[in-house]
N, CA, C and O atoms as a GROMACS GRO file, in nm:
protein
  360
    1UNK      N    1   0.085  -0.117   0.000
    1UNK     CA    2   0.000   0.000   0.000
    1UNK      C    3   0.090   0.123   0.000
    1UNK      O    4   0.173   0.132   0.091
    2UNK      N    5   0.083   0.220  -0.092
    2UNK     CA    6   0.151   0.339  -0.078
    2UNK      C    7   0.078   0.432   0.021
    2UNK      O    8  -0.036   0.430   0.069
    3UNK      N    9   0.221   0.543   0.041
    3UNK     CA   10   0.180   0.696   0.147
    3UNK      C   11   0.056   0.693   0.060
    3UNK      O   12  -0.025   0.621   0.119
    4UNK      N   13  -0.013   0.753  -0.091
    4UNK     CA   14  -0.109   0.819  -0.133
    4UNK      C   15  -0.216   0.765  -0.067
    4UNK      O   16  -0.301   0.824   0.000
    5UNK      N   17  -0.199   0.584  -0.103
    5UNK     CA   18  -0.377   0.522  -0.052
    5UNK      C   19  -0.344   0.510   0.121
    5UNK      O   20  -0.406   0.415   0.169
    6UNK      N   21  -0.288   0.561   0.190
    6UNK     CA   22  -0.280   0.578   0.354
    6UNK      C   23  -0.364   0.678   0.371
    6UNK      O   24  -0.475   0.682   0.422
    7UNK      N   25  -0.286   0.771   0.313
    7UNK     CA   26  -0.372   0.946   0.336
    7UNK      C   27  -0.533   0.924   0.258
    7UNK      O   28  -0.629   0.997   0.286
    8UNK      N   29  -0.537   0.841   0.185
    8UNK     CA   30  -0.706   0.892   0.127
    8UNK      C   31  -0.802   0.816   0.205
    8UNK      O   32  -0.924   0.833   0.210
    9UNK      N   33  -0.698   0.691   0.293
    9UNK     CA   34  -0.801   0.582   0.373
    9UNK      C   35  -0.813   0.658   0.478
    9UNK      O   36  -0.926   0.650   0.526
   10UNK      N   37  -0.727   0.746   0.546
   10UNK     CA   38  -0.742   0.815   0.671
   10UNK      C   39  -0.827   0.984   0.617
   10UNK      O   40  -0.881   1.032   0.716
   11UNK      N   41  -0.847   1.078   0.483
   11UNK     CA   42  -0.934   1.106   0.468
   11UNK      C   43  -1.064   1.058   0.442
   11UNK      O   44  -1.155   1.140   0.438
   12UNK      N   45  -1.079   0.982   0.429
   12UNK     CA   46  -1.244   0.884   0.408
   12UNK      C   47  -1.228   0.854   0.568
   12UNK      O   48  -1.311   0.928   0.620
   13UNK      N   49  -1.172   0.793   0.653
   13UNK     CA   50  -1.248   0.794   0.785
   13UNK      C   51  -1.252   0.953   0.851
   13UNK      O   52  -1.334   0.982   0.938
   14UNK      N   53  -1.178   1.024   0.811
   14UNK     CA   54  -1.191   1.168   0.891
   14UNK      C   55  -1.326   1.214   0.825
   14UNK      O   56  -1.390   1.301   0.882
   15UNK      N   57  -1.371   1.163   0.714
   15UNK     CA   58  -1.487   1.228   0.700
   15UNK      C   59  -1.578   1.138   0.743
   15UNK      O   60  -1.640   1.197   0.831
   16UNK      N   61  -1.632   1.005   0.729
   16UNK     CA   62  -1.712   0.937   0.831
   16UNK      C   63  -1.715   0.933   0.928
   16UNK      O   64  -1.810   0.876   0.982
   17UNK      N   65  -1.607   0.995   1.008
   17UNK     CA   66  -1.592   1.065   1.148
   17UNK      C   67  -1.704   1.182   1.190
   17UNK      O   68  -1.775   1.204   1.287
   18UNK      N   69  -1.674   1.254   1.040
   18UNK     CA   70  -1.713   1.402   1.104
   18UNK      C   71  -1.882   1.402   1.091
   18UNK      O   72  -1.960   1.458   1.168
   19UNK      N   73  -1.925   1.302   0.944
   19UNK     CA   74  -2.077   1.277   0.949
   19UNK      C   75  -2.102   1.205   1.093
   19UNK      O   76  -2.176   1.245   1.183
   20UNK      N   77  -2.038   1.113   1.092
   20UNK     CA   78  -2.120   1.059   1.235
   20UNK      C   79  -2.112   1.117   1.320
   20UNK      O   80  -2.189   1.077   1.407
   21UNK      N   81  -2.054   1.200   1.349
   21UNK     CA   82  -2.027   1.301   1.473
   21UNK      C   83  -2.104   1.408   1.474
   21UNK      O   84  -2.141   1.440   1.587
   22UNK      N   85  -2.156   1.503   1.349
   22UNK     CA   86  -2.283   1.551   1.289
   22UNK      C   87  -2.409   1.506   1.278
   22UNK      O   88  -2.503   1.575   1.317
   23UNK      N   89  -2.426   1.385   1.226
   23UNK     CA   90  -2.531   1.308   1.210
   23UNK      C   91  -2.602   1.251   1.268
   23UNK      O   92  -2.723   1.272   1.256
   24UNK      N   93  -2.547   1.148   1.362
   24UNK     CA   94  -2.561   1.043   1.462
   24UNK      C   95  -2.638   1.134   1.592
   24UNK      O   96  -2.605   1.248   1.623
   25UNK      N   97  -2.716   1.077   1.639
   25UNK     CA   98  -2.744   1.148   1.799
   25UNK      C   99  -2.628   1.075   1.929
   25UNK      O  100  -2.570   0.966   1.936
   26UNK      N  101  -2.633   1.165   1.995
   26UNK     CA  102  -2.532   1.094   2.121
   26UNK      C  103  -2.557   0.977   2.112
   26UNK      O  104  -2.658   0.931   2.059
   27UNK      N  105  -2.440   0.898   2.176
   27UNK     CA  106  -2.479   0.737   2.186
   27UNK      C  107  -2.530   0.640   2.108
   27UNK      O  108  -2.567   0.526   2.138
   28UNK      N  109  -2.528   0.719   1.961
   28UNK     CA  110  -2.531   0.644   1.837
   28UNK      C  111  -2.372   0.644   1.732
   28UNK      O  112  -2.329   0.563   1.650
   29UNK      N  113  -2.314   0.791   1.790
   29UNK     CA  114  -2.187   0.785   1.699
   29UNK      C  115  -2.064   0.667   1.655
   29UNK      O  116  -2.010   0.649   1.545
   30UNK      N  117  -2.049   0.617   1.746
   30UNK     CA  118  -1.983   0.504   1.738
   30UNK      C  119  -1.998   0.352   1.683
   30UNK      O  120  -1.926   0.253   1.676
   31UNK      N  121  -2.144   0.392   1.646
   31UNK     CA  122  -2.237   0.278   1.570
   31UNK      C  123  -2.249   0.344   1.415
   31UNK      O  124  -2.236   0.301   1.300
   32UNK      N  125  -2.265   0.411   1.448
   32UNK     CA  126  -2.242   0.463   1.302
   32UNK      C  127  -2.138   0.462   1.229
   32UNK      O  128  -2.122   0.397   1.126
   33UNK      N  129  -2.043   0.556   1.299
   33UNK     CA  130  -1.920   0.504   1.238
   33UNK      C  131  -1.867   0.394   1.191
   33UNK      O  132  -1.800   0.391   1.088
   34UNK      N  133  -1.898   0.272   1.278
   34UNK     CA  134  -1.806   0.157   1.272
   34UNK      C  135  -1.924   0.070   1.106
   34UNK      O  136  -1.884   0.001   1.012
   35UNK      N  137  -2.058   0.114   1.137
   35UNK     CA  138  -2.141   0.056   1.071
   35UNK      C  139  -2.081   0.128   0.904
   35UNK      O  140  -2.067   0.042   0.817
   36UNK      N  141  -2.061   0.222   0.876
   36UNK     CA  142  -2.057   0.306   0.774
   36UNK      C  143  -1.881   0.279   0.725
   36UNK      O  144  -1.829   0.336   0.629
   37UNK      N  145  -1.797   0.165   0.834
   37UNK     CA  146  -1.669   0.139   0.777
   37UNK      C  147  -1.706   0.008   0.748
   37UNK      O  148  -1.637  -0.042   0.659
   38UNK      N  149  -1.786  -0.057   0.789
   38UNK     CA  150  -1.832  -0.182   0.796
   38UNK      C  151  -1.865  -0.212   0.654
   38UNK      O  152  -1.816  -0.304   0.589
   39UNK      N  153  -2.006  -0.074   0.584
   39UNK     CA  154  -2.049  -0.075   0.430
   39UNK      C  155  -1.964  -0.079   0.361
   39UNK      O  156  -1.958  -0.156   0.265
   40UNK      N  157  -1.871   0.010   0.395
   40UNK     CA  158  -1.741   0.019   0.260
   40UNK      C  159  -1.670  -0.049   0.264
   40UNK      O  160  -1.569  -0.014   0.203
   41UNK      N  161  -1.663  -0.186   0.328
   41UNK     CA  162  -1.589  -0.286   0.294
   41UNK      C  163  -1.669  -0.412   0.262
   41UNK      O  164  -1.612  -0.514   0.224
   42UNK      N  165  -1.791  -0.405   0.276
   42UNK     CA  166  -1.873  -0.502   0.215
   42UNK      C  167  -1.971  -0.457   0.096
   42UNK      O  168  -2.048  -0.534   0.038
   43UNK      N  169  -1.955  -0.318   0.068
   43UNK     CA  170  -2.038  -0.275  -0.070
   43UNK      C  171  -1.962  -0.294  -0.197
   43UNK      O  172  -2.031  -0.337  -0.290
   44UNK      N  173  -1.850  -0.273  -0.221
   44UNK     CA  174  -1.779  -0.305  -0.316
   44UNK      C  175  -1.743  -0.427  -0.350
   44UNK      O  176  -1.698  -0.438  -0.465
   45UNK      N  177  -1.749  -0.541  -0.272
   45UNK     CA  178  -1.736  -0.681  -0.303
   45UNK      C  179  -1.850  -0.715  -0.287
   45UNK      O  180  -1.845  -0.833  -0.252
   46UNK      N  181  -2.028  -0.658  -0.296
   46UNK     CA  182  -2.092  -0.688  -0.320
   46UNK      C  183  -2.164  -0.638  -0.475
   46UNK      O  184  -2.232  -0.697  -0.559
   47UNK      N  185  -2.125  -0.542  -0.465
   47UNK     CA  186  -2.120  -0.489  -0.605
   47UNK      C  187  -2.068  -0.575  -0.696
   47UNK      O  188  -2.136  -0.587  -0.798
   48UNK      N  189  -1.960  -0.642  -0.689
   48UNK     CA  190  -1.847  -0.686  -0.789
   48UNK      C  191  -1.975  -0.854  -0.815
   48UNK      O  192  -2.004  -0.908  -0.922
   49UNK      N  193  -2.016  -0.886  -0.696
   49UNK     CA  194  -2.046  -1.046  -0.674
   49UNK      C  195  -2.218  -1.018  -0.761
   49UNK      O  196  -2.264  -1.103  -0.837
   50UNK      N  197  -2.269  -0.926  -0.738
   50UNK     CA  198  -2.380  -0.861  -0.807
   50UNK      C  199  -2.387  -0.856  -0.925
   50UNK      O  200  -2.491  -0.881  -0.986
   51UNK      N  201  -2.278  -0.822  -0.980
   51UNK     CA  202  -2.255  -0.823  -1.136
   51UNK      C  203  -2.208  -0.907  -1.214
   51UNK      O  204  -2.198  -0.890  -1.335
   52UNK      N  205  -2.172  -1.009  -1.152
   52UNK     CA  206  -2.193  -1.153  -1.221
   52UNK      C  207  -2.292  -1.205  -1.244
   52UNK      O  208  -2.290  -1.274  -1.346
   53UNK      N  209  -2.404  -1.200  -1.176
   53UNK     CA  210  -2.488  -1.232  -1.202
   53UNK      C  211  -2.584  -1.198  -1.311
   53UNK      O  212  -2.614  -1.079  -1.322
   54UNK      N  213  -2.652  -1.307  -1.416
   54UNK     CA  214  -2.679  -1.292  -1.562
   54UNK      C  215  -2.854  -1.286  -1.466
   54UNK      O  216  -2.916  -1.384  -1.425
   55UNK      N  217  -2.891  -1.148  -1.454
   55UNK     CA  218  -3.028  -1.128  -1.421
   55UNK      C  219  -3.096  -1.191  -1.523
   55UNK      O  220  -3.142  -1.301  -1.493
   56UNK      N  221  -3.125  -1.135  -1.682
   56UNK     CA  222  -3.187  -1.146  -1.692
   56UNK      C  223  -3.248  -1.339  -1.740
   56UNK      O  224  -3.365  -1.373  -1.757
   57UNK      N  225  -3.132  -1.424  -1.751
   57UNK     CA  226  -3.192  -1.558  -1.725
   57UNK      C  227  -3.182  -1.602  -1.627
   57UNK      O  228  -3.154  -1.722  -1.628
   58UNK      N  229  -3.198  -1.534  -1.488
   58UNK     CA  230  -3.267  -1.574  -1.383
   58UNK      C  231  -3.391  -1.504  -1.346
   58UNK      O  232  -3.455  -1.567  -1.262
   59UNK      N  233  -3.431  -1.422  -1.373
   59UNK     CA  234  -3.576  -1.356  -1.383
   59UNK      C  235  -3.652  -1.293  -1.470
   59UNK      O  236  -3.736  -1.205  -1.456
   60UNK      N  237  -3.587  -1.384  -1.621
   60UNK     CA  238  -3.660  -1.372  -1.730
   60UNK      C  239  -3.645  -1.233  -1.818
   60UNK      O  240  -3.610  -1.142  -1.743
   61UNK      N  241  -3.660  -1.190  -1.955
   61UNK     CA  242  -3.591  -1.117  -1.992
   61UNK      C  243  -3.736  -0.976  -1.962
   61UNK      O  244  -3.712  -0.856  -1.949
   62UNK      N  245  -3.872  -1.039  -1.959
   62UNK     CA  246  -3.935  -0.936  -1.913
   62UNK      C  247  -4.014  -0.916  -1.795
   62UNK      O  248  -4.119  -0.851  -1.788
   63UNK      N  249  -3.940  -0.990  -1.683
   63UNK     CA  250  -3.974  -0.954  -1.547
   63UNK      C  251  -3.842  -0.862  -1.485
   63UNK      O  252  -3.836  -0.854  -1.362
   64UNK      N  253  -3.767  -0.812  -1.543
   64UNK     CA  254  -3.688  -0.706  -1.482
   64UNK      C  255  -3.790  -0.570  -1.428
   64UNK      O  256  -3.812  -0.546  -1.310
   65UNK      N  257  -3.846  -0.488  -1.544
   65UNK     CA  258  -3.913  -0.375  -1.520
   65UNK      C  259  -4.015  -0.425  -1.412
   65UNK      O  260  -3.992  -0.375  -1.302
   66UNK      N  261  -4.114  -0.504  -1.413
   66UNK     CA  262  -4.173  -0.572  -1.332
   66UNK      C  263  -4.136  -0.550  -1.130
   66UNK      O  264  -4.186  -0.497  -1.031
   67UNK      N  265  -3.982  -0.659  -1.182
   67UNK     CA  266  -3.923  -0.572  -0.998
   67UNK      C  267  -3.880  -0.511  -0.974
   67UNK      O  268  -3.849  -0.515  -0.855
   68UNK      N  269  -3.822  -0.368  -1.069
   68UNK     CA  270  -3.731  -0.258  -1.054
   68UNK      C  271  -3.987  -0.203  -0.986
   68UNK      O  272  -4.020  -0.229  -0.871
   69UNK      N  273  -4.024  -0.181  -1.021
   69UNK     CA  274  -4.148  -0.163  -1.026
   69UNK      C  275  -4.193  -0.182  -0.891
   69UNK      O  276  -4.258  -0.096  -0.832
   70UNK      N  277  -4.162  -0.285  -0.844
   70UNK     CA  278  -4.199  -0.380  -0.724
   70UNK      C  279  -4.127  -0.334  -0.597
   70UNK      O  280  -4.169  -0.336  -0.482
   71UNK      N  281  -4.016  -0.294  -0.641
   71UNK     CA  282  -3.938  -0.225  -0.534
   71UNK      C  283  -3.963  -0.093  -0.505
   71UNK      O  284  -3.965  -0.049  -0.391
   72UNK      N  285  -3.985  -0.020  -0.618
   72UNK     CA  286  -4.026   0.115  -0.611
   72UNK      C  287  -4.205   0.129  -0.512
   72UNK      O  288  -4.227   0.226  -0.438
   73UNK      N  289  -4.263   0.066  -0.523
   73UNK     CA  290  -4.381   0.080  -0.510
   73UNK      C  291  -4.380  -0.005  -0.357
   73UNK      O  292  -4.479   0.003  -0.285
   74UNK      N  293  -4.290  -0.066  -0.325
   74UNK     CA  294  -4.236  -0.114  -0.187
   74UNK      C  295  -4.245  -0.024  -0.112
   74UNK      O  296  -4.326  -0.010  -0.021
   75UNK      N  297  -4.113   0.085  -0.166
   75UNK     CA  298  -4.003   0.182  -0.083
   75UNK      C  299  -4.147   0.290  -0.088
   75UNK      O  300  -4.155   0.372   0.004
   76UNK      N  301  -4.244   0.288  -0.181
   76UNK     CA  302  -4.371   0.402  -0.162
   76UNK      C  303  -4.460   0.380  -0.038
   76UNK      O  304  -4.506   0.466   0.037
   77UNK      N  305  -4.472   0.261  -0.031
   77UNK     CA  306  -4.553   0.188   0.093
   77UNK      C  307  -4.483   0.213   0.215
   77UNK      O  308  -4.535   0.285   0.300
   78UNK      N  309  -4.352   0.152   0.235
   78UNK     CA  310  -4.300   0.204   0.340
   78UNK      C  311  -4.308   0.394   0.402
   78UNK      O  312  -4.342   0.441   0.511
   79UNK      N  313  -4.255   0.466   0.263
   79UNK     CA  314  -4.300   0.561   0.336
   79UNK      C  315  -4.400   0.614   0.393
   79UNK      O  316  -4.407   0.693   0.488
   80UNK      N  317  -4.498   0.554   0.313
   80UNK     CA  318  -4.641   0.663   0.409
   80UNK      C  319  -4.714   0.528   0.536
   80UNK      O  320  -4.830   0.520   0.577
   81UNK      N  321  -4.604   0.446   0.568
   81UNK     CA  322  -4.635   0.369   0.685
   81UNK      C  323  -4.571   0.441   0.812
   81UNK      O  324  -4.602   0.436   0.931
   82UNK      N  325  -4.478   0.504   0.750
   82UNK     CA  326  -4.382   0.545   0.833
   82UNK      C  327  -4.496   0.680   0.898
   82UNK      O  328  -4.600   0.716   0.844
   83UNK      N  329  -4.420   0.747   1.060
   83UNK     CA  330  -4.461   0.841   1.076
   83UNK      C  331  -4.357   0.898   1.107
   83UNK      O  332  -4.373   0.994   1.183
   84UNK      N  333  -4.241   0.872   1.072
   84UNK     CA  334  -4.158   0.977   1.109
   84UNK      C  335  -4.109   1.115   1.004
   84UNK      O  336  -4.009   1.070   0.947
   85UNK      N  337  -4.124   1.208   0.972
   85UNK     CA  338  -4.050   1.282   0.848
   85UNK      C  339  -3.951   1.246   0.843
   85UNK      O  340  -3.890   1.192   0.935
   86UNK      N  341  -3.885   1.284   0.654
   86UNK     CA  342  -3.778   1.220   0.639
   86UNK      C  343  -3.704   1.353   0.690
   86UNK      O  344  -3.735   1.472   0.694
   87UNK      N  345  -3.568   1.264   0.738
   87UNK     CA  346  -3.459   1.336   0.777
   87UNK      C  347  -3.498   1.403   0.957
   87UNK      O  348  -3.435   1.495   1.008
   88UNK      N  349  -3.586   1.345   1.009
   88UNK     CA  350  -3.613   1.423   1.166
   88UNK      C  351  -3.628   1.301   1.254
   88UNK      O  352  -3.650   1.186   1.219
   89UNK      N  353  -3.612   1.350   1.378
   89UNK     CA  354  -3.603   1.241   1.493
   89UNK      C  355  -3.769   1.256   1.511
   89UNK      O  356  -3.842   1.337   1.453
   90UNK      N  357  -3.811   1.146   1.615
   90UNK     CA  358  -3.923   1.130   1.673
   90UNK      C  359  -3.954   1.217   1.744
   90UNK      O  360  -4.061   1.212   1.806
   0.00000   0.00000   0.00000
């Protein structure tokens, strides 16, 4: 690993530092943080393992729009189940 990728791994946690330290309510920061170093080391090797995969002969070439559809209209349901506004505490 070179000095360059040291300094950009320790700017990427100084800034997931500073969101969770912004973001997080007391006594959540440290969950956050660790959770949000946690993603970035399991989103990119899920990404990679994601894209092997030949969607459309596993869910047919016209049931894609179908669950891009299915999800959307999910994530619609959830919100108006929800009572919290987005972006505010309880």
């Amino acid at each position: 690993m070179s000095f360059v990728h040291v300094i950009v791994i320790l700017a990427v946690a100084a800034a997931v530092l500073a969101v969770a330290y912004i973001a997080a309510p007391k006594g959540w920061r440290t969950v956050v943080f660790n959770a949000a170093w946690a993603a970035a080391v399991v989103i990119p090797d899920l990404i990679n393992q994601l894209a092997g995969v030949d969607w459309p002969s596993l869910l047919g070439e016209h049931y894609g729009p179908a669950v891009a559809a299915g999800l959307a209209i999910g994530n619609i349901v959830l919100r108006f189940a929800t009572t919290t506004p987005i972006g505010q505490k309880e």
